[in-house]
Structure formats: C-alpha cells, structure tokens
Backbone of each chain as ProteinMPNN parsed JSONL, in Angstrom:
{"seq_chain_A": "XXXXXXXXXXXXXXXXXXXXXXXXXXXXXXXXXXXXXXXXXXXXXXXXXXXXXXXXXXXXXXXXXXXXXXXXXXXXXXXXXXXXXXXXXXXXXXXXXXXXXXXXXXXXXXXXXXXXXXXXXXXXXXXXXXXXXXXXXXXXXXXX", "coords_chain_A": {"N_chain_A": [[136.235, 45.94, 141.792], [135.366, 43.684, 143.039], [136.138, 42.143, 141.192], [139.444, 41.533, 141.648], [139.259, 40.465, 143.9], [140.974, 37.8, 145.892], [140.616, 34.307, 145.393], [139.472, 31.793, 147.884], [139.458, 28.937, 147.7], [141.111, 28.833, 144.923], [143.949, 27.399, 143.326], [148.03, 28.316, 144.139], [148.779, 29.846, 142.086], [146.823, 31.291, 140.702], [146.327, 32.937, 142.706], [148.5, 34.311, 143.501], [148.458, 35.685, 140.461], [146.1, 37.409, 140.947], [146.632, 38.284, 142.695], [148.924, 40.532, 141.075], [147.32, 41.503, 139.54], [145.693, 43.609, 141.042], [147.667, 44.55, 142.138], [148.466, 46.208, 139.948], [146.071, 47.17, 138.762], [145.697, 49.323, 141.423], [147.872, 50.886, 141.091], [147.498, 52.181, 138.715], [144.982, 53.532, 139.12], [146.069, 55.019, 140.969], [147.517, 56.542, 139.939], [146.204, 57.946, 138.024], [144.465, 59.094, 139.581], [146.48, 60.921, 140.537], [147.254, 62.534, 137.83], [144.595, 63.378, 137.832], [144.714, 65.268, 140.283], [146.767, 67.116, 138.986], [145.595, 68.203, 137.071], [143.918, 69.48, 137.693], [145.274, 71.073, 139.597], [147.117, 72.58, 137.664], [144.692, 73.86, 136.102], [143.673, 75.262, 138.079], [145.913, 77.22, 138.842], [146.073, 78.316, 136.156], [143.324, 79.851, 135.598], [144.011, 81.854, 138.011], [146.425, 83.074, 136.844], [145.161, 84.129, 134.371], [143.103, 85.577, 136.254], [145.2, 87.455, 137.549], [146.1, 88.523, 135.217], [144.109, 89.672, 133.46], [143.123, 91.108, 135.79], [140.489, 92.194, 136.619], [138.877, 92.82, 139.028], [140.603, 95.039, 139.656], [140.248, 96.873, 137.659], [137.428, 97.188, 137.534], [137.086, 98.361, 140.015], [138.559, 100.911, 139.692], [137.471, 101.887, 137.234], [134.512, 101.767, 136.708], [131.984, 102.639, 135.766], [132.607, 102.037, 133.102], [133.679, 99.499, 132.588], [131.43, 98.221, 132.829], [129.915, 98.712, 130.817], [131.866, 97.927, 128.513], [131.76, 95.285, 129.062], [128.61, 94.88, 128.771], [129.088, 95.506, 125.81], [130.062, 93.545, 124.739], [128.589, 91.233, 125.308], [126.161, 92.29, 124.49], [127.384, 91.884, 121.481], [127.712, 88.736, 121.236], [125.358, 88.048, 121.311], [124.643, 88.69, 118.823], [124.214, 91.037, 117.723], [126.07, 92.731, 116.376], [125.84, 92.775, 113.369], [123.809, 94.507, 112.44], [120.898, 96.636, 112.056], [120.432, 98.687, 114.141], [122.904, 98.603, 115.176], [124.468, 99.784, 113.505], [123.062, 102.427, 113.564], [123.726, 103.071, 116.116], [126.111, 103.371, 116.163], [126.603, 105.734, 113.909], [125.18, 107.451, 115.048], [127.371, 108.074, 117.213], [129.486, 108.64, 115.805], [128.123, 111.482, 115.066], [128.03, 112.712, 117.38], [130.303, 112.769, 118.316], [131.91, 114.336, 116.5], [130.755, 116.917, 117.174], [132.068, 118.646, 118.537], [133.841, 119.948, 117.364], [132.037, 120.869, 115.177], [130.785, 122.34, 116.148], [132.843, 124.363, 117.165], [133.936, 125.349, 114.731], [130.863, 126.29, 113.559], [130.592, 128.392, 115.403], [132.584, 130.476, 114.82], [131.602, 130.561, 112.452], [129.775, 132.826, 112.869], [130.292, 134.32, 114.7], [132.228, 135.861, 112.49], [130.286, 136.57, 110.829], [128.805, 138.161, 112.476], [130.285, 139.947, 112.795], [130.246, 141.111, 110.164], [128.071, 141.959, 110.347], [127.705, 143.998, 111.686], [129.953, 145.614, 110.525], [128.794, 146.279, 108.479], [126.579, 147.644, 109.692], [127.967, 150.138, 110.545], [129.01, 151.1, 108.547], [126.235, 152.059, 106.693], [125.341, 153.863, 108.996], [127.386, 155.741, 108.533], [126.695, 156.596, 106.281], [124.187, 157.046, 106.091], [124.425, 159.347, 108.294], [122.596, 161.031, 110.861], [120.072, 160.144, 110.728], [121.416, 157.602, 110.69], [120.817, 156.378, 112.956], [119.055, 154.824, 113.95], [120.021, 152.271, 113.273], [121.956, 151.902, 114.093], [121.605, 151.818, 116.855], [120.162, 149.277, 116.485], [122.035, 147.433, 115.843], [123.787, 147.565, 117.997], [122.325, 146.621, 119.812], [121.919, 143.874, 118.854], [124.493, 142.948, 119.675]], "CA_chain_A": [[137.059, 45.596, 142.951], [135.416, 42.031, 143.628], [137.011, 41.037, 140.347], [140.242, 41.289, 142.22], [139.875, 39.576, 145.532], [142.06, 36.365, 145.583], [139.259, 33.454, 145.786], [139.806, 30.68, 148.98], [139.303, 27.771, 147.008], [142.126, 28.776, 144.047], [145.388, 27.659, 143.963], [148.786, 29.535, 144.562], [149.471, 30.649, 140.925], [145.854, 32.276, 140.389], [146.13, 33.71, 144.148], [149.295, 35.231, 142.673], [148.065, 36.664, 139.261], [145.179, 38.025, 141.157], [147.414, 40.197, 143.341], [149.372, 41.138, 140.594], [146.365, 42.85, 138.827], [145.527, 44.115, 141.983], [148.356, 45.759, 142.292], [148.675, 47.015, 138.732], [144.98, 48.262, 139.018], [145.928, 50.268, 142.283], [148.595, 51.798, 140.976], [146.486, 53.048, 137.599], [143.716, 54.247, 140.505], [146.984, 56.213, 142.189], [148.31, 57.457, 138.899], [144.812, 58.486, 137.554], [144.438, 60.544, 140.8], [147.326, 62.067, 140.74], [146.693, 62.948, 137.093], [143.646, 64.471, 137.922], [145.166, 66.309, 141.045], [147.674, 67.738, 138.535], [145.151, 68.772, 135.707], [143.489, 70.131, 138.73], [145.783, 72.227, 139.784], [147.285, 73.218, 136.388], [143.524, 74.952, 135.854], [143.745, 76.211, 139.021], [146.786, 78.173, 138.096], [145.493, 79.066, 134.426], [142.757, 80.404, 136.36], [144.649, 82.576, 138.405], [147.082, 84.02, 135.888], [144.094, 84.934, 133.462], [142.59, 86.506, 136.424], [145.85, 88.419, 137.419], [146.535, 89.197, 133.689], [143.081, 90.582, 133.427], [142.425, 92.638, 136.909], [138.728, 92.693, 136.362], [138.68, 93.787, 140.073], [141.066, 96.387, 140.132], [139.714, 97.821, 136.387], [135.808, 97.424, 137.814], [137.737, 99.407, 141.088], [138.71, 102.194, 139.064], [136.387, 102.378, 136.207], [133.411, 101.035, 137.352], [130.656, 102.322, 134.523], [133.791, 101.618, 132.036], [134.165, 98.135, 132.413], [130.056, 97.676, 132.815], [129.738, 98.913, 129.321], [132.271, 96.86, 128.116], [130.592, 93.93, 129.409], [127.693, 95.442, 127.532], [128.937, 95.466, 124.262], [130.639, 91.619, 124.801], [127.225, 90.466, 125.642], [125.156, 92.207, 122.68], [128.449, 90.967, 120.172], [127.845, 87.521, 121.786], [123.495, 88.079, 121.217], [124.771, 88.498, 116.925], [123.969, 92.347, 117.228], [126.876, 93.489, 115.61], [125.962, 93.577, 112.169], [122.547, 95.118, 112.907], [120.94, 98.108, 111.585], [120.763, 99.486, 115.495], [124.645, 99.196, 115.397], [124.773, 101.272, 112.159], [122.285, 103.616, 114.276], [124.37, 104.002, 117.13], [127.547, 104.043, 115.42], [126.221, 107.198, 113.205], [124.699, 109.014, 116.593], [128.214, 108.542, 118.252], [129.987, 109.32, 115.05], [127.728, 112.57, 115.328], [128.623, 113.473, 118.806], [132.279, 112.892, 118.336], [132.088, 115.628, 115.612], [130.193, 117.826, 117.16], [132.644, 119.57, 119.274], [134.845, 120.487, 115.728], [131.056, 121.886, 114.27], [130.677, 123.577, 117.292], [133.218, 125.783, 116.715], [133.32, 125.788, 113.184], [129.506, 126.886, 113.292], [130.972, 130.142, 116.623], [133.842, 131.328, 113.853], [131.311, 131.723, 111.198], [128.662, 132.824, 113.47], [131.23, 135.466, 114.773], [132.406, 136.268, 111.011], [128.561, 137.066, 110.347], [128.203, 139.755, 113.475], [131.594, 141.187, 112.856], [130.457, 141.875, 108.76], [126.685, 142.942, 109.946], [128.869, 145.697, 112.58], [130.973, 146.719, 109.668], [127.943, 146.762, 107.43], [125.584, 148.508, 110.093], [128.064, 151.328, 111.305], [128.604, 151.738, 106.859], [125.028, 152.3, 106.955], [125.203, 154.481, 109.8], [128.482, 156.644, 108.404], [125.986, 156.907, 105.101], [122.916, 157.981, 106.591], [124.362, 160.107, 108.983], [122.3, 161.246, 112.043], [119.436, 159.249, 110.271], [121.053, 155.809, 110.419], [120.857, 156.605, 114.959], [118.228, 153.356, 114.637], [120.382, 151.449, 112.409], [122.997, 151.671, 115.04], [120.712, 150.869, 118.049], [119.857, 147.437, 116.388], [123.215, 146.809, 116.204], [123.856, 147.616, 119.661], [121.45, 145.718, 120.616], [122.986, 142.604, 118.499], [125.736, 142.376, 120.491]], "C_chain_A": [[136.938, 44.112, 143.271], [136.169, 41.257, 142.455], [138.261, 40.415, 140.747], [140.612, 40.276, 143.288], [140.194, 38.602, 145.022], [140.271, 35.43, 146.176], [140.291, 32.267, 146.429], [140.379, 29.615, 148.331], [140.137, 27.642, 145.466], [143.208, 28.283, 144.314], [146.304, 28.923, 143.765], [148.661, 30.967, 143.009], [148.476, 31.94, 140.8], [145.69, 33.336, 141.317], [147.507, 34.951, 143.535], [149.445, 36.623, 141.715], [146.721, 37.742, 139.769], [145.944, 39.444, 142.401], [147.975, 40.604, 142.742], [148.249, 42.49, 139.667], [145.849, 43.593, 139.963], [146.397, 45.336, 142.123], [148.543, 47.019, 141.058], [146.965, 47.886, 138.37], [144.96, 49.865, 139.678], [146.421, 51.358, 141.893], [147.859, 52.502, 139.55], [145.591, 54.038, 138.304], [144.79, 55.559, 140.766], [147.267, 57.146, 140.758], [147.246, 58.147, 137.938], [144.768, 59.48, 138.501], [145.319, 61.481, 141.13], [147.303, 63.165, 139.351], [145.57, 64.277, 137.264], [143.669, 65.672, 138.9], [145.937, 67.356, 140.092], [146.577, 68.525, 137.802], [144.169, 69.784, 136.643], [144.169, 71.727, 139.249], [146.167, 73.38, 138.949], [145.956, 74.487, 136.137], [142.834, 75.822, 136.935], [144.509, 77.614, 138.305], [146.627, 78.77, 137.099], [144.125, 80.515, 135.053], [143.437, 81.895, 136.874], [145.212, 83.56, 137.526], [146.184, 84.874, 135.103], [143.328, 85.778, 134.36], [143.41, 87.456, 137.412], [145.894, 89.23, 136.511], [145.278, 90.216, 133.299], [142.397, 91.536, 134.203], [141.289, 92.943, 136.556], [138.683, 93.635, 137.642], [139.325, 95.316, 140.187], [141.001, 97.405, 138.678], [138.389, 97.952, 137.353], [136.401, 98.494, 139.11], [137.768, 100.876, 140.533], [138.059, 102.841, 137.978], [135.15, 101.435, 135.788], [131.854, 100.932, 136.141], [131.64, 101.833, 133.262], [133.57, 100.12, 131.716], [131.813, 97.57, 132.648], [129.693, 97.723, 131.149], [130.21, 98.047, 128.544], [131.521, 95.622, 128.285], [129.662, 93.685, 128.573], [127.645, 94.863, 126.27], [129.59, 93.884, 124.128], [129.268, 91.047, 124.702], [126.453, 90.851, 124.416], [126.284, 91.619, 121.219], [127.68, 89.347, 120.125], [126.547, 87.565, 121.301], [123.593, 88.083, 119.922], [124.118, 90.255, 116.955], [124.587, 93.276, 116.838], [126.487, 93.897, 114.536], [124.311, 94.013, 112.214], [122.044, 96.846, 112.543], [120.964, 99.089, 112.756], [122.176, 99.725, 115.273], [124.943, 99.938, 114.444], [124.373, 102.994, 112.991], [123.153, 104.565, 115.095], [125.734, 104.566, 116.946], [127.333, 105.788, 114.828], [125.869, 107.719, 113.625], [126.282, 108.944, 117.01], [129.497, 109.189, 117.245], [129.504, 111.053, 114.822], [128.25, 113.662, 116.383], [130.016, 113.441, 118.806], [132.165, 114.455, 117.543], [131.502, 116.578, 116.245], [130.372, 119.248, 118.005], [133.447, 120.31, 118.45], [133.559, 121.374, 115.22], [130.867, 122.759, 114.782], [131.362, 124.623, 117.294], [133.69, 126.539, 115.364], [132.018, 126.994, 113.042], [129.662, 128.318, 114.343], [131.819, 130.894, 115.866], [133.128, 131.65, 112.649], [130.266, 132.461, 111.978], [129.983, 134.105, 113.912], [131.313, 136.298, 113.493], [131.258, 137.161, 111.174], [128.636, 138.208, 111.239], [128.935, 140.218, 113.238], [131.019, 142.011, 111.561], [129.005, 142.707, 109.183], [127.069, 144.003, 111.381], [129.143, 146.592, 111.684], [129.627, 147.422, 108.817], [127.065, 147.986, 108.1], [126.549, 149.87, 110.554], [128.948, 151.653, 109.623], [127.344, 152.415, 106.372], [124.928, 153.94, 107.804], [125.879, 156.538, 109.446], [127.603, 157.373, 106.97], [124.921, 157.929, 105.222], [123.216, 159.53, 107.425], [123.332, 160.169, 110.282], [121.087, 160.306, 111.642], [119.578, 157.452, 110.762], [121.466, 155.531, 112.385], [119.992, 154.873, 115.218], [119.296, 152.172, 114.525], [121.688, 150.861, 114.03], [122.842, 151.024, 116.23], [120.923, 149.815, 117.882], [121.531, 146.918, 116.381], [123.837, 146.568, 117.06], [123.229, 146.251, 120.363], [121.672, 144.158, 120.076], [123.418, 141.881, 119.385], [125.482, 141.852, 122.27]], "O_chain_A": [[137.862, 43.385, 143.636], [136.681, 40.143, 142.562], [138.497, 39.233, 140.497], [141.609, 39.597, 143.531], [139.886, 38.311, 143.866], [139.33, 35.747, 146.903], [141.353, 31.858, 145.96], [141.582, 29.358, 148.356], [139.965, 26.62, 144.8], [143.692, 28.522, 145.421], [145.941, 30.053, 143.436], [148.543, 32.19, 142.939], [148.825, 33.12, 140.78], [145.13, 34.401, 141.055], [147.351, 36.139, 143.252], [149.971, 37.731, 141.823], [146.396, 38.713, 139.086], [145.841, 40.634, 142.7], [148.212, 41.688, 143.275], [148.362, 43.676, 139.359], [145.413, 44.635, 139.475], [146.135, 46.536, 142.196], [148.695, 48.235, 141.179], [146.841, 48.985, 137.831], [144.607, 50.946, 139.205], [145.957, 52.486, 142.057], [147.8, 53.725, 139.672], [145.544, 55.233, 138.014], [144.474, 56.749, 140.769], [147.179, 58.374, 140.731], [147.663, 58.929, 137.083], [145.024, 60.654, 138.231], [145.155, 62.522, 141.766], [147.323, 64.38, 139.547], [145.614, 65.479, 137.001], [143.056, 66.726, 138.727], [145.754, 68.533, 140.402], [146.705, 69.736, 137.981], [143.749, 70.834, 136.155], [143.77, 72.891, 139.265], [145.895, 74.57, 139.113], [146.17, 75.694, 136.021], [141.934, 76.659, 136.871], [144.076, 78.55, 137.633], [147.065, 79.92, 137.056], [144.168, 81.733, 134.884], [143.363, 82.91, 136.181], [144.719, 84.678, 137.375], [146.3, 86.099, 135.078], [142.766, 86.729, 133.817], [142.751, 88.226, 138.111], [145.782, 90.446, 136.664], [145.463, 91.365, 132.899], [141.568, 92.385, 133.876], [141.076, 94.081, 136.139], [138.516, 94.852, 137.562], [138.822, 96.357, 140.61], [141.587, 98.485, 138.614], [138.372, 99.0, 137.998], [135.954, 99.633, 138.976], [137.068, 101.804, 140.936], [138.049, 104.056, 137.776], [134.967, 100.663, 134.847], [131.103, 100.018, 135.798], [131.072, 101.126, 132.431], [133.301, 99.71, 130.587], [131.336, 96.444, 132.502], [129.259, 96.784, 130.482], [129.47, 97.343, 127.857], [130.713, 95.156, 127.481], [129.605, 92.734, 127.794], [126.817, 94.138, 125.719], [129.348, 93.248, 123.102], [129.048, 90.29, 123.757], [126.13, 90.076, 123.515], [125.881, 91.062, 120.198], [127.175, 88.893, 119.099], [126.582, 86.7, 120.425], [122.649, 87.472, 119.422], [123.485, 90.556, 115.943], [124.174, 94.435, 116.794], [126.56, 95.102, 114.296], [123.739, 93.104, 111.612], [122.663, 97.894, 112.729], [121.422, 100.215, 112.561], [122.639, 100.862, 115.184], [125.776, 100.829, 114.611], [124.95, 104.081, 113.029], [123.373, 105.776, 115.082], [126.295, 105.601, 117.306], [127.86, 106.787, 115.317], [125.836, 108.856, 113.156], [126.623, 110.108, 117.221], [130.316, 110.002, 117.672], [130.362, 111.857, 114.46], [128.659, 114.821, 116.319], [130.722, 114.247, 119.412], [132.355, 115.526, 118.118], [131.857, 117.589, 115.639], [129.679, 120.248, 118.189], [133.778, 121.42, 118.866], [133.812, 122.519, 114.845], [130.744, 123.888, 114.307], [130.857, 125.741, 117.392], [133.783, 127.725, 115.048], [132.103, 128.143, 112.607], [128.916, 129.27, 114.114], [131.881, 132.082, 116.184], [133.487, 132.527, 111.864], [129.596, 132.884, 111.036], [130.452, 134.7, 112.942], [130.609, 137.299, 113.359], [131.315, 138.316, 111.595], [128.518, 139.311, 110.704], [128.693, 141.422, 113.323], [131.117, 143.238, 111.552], [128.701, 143.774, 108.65], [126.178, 144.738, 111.807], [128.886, 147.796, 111.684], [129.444, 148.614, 108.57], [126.802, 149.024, 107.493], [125.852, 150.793, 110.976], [129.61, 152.689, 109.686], [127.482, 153.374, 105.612], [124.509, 154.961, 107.257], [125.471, 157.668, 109.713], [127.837, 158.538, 106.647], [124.752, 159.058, 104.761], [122.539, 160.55, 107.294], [123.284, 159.06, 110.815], [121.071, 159.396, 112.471], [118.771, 156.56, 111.02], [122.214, 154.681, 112.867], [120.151, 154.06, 116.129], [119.46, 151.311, 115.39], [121.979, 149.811, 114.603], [123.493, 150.083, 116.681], [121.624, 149.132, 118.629], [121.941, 145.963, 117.039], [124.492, 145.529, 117.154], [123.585, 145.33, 121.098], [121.589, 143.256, 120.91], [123.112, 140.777, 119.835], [126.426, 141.407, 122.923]]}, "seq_chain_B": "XXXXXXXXXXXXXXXXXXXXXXXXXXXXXXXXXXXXXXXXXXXXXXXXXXXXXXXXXXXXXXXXXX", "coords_chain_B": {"N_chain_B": [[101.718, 143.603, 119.861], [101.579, 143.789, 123.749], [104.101, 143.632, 125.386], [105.557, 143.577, 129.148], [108.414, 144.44, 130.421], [109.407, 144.703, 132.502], [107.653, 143.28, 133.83], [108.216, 140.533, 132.341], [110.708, 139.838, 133.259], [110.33, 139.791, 135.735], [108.399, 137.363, 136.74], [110.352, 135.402, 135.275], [112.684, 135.459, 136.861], [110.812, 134.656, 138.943], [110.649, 132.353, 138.199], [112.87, 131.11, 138.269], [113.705, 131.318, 140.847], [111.798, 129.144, 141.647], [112.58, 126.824, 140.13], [115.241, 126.457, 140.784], [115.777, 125.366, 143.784], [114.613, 123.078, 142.713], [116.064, 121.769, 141.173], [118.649, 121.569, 142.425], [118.084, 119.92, 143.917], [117.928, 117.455, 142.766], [120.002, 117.345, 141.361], [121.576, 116.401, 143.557], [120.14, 113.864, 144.57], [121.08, 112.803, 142.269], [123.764, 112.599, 142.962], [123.998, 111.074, 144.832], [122.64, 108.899, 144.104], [124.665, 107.763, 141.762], [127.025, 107.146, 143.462], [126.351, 105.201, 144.993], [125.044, 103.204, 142.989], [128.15, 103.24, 142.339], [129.498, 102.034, 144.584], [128.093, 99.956, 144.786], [128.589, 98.038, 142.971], [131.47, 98.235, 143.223], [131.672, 96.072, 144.866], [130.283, 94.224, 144.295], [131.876, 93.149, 141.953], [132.239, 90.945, 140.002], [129.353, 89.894, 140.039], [128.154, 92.002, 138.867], [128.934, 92.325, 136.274], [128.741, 90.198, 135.083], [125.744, 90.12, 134.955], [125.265, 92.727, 133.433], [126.789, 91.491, 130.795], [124.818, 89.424, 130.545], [122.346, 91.45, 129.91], [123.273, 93.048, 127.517], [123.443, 90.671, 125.922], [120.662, 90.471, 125.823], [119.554, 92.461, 124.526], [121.252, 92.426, 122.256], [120.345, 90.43, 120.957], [117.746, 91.314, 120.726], [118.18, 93.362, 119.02], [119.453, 91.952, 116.468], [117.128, 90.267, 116.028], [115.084, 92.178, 114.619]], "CA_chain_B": [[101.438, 142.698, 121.514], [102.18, 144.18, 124.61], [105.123, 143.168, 126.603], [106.379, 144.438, 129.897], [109.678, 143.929, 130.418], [109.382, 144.033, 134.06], [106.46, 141.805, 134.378], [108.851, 139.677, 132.107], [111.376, 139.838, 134.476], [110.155, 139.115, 137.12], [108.533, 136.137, 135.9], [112.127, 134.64, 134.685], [113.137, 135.378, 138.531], [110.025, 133.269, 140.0], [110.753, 130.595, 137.644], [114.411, 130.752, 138.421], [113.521, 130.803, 142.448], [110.963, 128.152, 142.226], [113.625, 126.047, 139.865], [116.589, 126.65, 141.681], [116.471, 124.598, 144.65], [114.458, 121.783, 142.487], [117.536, 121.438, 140.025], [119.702, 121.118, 143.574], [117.518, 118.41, 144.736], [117.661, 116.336, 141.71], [121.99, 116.935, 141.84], [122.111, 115.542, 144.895], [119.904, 112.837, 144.29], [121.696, 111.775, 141.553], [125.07, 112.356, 142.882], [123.741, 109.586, 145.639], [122.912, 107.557, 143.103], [125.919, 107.394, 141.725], [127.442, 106.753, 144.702], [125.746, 104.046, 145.72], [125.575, 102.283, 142.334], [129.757, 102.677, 142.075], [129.948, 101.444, 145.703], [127.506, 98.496, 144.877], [129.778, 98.226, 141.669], [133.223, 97.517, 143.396], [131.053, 95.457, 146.217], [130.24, 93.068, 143.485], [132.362, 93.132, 140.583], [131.313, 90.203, 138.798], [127.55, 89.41, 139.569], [127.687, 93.248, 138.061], [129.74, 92.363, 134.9], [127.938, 89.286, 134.521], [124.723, 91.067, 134.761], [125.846, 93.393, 132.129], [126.93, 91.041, 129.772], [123.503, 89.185, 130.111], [121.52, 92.522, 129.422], [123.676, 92.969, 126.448], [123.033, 89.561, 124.925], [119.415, 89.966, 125.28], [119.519, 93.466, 123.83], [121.731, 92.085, 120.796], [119.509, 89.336, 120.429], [116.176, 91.882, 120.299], [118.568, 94.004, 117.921], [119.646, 90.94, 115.678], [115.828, 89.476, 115.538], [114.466, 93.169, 113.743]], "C_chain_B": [[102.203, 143.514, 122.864], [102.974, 143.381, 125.551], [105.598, 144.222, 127.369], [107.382, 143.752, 130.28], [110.16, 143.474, 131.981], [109.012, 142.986, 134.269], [107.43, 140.46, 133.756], [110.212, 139.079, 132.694], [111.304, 139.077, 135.622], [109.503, 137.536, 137.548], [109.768, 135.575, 135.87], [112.542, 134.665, 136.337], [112.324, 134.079, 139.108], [110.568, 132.032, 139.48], [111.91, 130.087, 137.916], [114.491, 130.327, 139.968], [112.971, 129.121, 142.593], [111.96, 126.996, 141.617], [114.69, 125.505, 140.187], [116.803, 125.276, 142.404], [115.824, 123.032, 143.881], [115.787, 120.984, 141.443], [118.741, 121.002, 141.122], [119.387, 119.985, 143.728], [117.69, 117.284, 144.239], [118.685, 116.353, 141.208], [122.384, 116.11, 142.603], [121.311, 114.392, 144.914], [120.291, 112.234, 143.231], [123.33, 111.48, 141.876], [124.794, 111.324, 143.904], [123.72, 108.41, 145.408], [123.762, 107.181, 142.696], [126.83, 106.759, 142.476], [126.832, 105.048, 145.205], [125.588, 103.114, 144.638], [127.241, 101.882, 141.889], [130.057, 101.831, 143.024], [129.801, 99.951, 145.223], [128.511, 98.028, 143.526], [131.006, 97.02, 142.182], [132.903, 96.434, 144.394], [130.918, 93.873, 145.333], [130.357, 92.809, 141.772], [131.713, 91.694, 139.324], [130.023, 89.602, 138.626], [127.529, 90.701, 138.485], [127.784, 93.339, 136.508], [129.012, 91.097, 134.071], [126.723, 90.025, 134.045], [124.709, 91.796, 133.319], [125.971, 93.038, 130.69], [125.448, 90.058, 129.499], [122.578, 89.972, 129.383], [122.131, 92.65, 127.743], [123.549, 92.164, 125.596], [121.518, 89.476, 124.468], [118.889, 91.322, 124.641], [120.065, 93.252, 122.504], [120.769, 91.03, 120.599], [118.347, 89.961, 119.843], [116.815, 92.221, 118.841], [118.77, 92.973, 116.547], [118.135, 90.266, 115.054], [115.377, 91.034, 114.206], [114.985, 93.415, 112.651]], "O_chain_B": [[103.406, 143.768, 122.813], [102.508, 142.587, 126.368], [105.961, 145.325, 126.96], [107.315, 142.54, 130.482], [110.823, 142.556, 132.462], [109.57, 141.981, 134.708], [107.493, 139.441, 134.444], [110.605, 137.927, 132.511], [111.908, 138.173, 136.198], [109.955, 136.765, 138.394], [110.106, 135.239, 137.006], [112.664, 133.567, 136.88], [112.749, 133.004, 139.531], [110.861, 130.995, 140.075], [112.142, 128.879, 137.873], [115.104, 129.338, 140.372], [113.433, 128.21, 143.281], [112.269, 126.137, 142.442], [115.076, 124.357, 139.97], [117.541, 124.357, 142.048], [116.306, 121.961, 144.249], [116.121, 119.818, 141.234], [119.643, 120.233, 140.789], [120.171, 119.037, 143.709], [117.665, 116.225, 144.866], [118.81, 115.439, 140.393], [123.274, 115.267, 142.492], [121.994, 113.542, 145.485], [119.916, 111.069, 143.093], [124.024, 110.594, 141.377], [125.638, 110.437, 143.777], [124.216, 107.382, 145.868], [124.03, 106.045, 143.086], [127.41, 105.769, 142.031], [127.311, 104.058, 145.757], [125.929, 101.985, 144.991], [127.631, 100.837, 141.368], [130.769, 100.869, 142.735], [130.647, 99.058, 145.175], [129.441, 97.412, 144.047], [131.328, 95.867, 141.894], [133.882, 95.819, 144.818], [131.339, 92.767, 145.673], [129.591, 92.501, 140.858], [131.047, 91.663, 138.29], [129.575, 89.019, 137.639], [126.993, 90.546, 137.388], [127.13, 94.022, 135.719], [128.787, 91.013, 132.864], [126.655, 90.496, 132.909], [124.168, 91.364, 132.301], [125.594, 93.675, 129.707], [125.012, 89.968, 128.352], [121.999, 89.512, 128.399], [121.379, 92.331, 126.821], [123.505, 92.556, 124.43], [121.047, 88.906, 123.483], [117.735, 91.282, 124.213], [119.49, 93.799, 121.563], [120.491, 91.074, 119.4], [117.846, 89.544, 118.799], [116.402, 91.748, 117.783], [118.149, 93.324, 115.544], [118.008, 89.853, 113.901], [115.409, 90.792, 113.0], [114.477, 94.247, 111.9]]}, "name": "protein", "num_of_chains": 2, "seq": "XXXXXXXXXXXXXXXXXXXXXXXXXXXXXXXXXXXXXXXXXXXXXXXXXXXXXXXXXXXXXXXXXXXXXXXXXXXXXXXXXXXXXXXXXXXXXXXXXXXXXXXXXXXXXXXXXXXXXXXXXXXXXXXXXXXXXXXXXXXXXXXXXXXXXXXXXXXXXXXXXXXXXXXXXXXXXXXXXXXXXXXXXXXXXXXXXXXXXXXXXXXXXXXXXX"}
C-alpha cells in the first residue's frame, strides 16, 4: 500500500502515475474479491446440490442402521480392507446365510420324503407281521 | 436309566416360568435400546455417519494389516 502513496516532494507526472497504479491495484483488490465471493458462493451451491442430491438426512431418517452400515463399509474400503482374507470370510458367511433359506427347505422336502417312506415302510411291516408288527406301528406313531 | 416323565415335565414348566418373564425383560430392554440409538441416530446424522465411517477405516486397516 505505501508503495502507492503519491510522495510530497514529486512532481505532477509521478503524482499522476502513482494514482494510476493505485487505481489499477484497487480495482485488481475489487476484482480479486469479487472472484473469491463468486468461487465462494459457486461451492456454496455445489455444496448444497450434492447435499440435496444425496439426502443423507432424510435416508439416515428412514433407514437409520442402513445408512450406518454403509458408512461402515466406505470407511473399511477407504482402511484397504477390501481385498482381505476377512472380506473373503464375510462374503462366504453372508453368501451362506443368503442360501440358507433355499437349504432350508430343500433339507424339510427331503426330511418329509424320509417320514412319508419310513410310514409307508412301517405300516408294510405292520400289514406283514400282522398283530405282531402292534410295536412297529407305535414307533411310528410316535414319529410323527 | 430312569426317567419320569412328570418329574420331566414339570421341570421344562419351572424352567419355562423362571425364563419367561427374563426373555420379556431382555425384549424390552432391547426394544429401548433401539429406540434410543435410532432416535440418537436421526438427532445426529452425521457425527453418527462420520463415526461409522471412522470405525470402519480402522477395522479395514486391522483387516488389511493381517
């Protein structure tokens, strides 16, 4: 700034050139600040939109352990524990549990099968023996 | 081996009485919990999410070092 001031003891011309950079300083000063008001605002607005566009609040609102998890797995990605033999781990437990509502009744339809043939088999048994196969029949009873 | 079927009975009852209301107690203290961590949840969405994603980095980081 003191480079600017006009000095007493100059004459006109330098008194002159010294307000012209003066002024052409100022206005760099004004047009710098407005600059930075703009780039200002601009990342205001960026701001904003990215956190319309993304509704963290009104996802964390409605699915509250949902979006914690997420978080979660951003943060261990971000830590390099993707390619990790844990993530093989947990992958192949949740690949487990996914399936395990399909084995589940896979494993009740043969598991059925099985009591229906040891029925047929025990009241074959039963029709064989005659009054004899009275236990055979019990246990089967008692099977079910 | 002798089993009575009563005595076994009745047994399975006590254990079911004395169980009973502790299996209530420990519903309702978790459905509180719940409660009260969703509240604190929507109360402070992103210290929570931050949070979150910290725990996760230093859990991928343990996982990544082994």
């Amino acid at each position: 700034m003191t480079t600017f001031q006009s000095n007493p003891g100059s004459n006109g011309g330098q008194q002159a050139q010294g307000e012209q950079g003066q002024a052409g300083f100022g206005h760099r000063v004004d047009r710098i600040g407005s600059d930075a008001q703009q780039l200002w605002d601009d990342a205001r607005g960026a701001v904003t939109d990215l956190n319309a566009s993304l509704d963290l609040k009104g996802r964390v609102e409605r699915n509250p352990y949902m979006m914690l998890a997420a978080a979660f797995g951003v943060g261990y990605v971000l830590g390099g524990g993707l390619f990790t033999r844990t993530t093989a781990r947990v992958i192949r437990l949740g690949v487990r549990l996914a399936a395990l509502p399909m084995v589940k009744d896979e494993l009740l339809g043969m598991a059925e099968a099985a009591m229906r043939g040891v029925e047929v088999g025990a009241r074959g048994m039963n029709d064989m023996t005659g009054a004899g196969g009275g236990g055979a029949s019990g246990g089967g009873s008692e099977r079910q | 081996m002798d089993v009575n079927p009563q005595h076994l009975q009745d047994k399975a009852r006590q254990f079911q009485e004395n169980m009973v209301p502790q299996l209530e107690e420990a519903r309702r203290n978790l459905e509180d919990l719940n409660t009260r961590v969703v509240s604190f949840v929507r109360a402070n969405p992103g210290t929570c999410l931050l949070g979150a994603v910290a725990v996760g980095f230093i859990v991928g980081r343990i996982a990544s070092r082994r």
